[in-house]
C-alpha positions in Angstrom: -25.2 -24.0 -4.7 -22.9 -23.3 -7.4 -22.9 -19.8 -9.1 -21.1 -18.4 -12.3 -17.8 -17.6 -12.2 -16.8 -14.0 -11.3 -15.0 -12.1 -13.6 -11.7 -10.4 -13.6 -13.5 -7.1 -13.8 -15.8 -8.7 -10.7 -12.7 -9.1 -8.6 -10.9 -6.0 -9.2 -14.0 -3.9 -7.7 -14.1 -6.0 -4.6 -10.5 -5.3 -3.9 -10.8 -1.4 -4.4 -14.3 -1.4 -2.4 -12.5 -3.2 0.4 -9.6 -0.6 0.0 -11.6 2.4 -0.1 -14.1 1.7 2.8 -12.4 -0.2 4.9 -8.5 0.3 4.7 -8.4 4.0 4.0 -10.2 5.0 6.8 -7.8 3.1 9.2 -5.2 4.6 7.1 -6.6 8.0 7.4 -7.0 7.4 11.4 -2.8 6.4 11.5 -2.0 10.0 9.9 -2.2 9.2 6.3 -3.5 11.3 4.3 -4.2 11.4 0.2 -0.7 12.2 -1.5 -0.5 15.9 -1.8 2.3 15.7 -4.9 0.6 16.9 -8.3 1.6 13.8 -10.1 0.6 11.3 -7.0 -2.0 8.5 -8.2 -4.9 7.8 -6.0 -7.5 5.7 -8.0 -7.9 4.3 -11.5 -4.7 4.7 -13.7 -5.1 5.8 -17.4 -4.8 1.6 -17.5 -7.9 0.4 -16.6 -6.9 -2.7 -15.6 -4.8 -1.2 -12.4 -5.8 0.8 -9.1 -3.0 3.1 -7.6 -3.2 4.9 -4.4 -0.9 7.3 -2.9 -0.8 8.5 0.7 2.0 9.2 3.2 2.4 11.4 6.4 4.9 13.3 8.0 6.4 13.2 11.2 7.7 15.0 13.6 11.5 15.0 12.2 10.5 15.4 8.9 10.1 12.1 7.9 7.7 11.5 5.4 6.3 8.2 5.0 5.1 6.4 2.1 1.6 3.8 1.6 1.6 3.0 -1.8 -1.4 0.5 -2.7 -1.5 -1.3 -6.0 -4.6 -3.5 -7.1 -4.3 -4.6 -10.4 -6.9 -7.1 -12.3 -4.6 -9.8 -13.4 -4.0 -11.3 -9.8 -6.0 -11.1 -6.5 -3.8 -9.0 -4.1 -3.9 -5.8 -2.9 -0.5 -4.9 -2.6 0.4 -2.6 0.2 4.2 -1.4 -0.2 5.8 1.2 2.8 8.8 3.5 2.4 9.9 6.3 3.8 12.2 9.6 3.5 14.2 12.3 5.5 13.6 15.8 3.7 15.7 18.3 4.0 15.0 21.4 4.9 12.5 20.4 7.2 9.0 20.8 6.1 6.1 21.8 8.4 3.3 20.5 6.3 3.1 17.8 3.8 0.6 20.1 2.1 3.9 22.1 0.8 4.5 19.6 -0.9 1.7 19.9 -2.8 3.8 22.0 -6.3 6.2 19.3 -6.3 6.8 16.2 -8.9 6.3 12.4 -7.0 8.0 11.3 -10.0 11.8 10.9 -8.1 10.6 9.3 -5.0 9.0 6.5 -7.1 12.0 5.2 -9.3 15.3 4.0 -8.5 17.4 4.5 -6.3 14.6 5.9 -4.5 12.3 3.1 -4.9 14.7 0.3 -3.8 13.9 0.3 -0.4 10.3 0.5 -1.2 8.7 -3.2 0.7 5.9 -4.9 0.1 4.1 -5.5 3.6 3.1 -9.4 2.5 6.4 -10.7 1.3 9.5 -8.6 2.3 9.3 -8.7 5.9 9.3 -12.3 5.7 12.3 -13.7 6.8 13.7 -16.7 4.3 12.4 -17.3 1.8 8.0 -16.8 1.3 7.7 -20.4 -0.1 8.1 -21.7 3.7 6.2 -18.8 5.6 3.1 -19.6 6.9 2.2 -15.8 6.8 2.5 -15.9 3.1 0.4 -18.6 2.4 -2.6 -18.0 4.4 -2.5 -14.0 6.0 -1.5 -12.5 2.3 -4.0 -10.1 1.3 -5.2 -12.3 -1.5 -8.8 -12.6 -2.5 -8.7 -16.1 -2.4 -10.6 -18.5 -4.9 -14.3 -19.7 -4.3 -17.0 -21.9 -5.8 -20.4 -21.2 -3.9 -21.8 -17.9 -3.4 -21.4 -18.4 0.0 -17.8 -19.2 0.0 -17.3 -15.7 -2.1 -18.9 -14.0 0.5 -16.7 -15.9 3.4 -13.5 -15.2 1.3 -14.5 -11.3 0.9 -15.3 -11.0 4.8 -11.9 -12.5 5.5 -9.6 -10.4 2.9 -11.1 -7.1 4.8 -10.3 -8.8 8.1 -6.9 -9.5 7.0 -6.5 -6.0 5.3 -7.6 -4.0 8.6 -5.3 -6.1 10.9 -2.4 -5.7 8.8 -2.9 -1.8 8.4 -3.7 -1.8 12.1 -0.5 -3.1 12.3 1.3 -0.3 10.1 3.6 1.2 13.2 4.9 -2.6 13.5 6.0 -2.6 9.5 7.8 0.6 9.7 9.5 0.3 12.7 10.8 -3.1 11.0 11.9 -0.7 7.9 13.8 1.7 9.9 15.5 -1.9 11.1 16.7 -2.7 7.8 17.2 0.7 6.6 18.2 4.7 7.1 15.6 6.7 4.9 17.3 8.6 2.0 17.4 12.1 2.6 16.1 13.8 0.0 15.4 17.2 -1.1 11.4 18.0 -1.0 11.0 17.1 -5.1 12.5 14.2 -4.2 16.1 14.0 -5.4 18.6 12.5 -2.6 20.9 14.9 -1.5 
């Protein structure tokens, strides 16, 4: 049975619901928690038409490690991106960082090594992957109500295996690249 189209609008809500109930909580379970910086994002932006959310963790050498999620209502994705840096002093908490500006680890240079966890671990070129084309996390398109609820069931599938798989994507960073160290407002030292 056909149905009427779903909206932008539509679309954008099923993306943040799958995010909020079912990928933060695995999130939250790896050690992640809500950004602690007092300018970090973790919802609706002052554009409606985007979702950011902010969360890291820090380890045991003071890495701190970066989730960034964007969902924004002109494409289907939820875009996961990972990146990570070595502060210095050490920090005991990432709740020190709580006075602190996110502003410097989110542009360049810092943002550079920033990767999306759908295309950029890809290797060649994501025209020929497989993984691209049918594990993205992509709300993909529908024309039966059934079919939107089989294409909803599968995107949170997809999203919980691939943040189950979160260790695997930064051990593949630290691969390709040393973290920055940077100073605990951000700026590389």
């Amino acid at each position: 049975m056909f149905y009427k189209k779903v909206t932008e609008k539509e679309i954008l809500k099923i993306r943040n619901d799958i995010f909020i109930q079912d990928v933060v909580p695995v999130l939250e379970k790896k050690g992640f928690v809500k950004s602690p910086f007092k300018t970090a994002c973790f919802g609706r932006t002052s554009n409606n038409n985007i979702f950011i959310y902010e969360m890291c963790r820090l380890r045991k050498d003071s890495r701190l490690e970066f989730v960034i999620t964007k969902i924004s209502r002109y494409d289907r994705y939820i875009k996961i991106y990972i990146n990570a840096f070595k502060l210095c002093p050490t920090i005991e908490s990432v709740y020190s960082l709580k006075d602190y500006d996110s502003t410097n680890y989110e542009i360049l240079p810092n943002s550079g090594r920033e990767m999306w966890i759908d295309v950029d671990f890809i290797v060649g070129p994501p025209l020929f992957s497989k993984d691209f084309w049918f594990n993205c996390l992509k709300l993909k398109k529908n024309h039966t109500n059934k079919g939107r609820i089989k294409r909803i069931t599968e995107l949170r599938n997809r999203a919980i295996a691939k943040v189950n798989k979160i260790e695997s994507f930064f051990d593949k960073w630290y691969l390709k690249y040393c973290p920055y160290v940077t100073s605990w407002d951000g700026k590389i030292i």
